[in-house]
C-alpha positions in Angstrom: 100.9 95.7 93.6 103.0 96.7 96.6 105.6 95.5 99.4 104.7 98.5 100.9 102.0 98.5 103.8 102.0 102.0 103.8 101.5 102.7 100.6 98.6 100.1 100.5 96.0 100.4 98.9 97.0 103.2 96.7 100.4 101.6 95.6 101.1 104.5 93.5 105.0 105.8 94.4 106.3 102.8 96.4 109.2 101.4 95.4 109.3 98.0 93.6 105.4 98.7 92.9 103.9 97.5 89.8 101.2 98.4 87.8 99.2 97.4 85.2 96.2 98.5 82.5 93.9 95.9 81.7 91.2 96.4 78.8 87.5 96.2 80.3 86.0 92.7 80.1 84.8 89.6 81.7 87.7 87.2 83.6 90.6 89.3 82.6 94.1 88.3 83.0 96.9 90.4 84.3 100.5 88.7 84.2 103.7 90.7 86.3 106.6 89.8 85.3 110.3 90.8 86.7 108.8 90.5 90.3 111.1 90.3 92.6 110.5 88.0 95.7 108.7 89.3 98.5 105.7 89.8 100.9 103.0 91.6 98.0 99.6 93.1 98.0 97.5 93.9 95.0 94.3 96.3 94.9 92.7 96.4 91.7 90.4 99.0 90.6 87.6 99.0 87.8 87.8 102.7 86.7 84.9 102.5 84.9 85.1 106.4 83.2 88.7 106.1 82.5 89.0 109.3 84.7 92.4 107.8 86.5 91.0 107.6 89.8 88.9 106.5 92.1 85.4 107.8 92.2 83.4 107.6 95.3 80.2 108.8 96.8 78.8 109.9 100.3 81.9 110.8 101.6 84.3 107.5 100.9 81.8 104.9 99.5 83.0 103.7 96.0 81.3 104.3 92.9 83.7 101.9 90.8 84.8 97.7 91.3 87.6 97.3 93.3 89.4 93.9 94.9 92.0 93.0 96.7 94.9 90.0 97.0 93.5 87.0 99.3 90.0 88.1 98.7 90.7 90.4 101.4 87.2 91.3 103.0 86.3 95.0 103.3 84.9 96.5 106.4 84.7 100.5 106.9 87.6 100.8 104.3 90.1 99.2 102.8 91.7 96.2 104.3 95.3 96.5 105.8 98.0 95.3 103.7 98.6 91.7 105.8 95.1 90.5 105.0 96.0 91.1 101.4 99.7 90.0 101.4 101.0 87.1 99.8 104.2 85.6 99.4 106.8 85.5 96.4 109.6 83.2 95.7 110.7 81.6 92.4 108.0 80.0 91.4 104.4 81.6 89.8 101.9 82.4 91.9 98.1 83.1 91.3 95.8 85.1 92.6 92.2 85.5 91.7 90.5 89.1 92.9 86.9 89.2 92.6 85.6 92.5 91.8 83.4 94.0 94.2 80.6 96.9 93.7 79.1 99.1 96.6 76.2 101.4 94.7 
């Protein structure tokens, strides 16, 4: 999760990014706390062999379940980081990512 668009969709580095390690399993939940408010994107990936990256085939397809914030739709790559950013204030906000699988 970033404020940075260009460190979207990676994430990794930016300042104010967060992260987060989620145990494999159906509907998990993932809970950020200490953010401050903002504009924020989150890409989520599914790294299915623990390997710390993302695998991919045929040049940039990927191998592994990724999403995006907003349900942000994915065309030739990765969406930009405004069709993924949401807002932060106070109050909680929700997002629900659905995982997505190419091969």
């Amino acid at each position: 999760m970033t404020t940075d668009p260009g460190r979207f969709p990676k994430c990794r580095g930016a300042a104010g990014a967060h992260s987060a390690v989620v145990p494999a399993g159906d509907g998990a939940t993932v809970t950020f706390n200490g953010v401050k408010p903002g504009r924020y994107a989150i890409a989520l990936l599914h790294d299915e062999n623990d390997n710390g990256k993302a695998d991919r085939a045929l040049m940039m397809m990927p191998k592994e379940g990724f999403g995006f914030s907003r349900d942000a739709k994915v065309r030739m790559g990765p969406p930009k980081f405004d069709a993924a950013a949401f807002d932060v204030g106070t109050a909680p906000v929700r997002q629900t990512i659905r995982m997505r699988y190419m091969l």
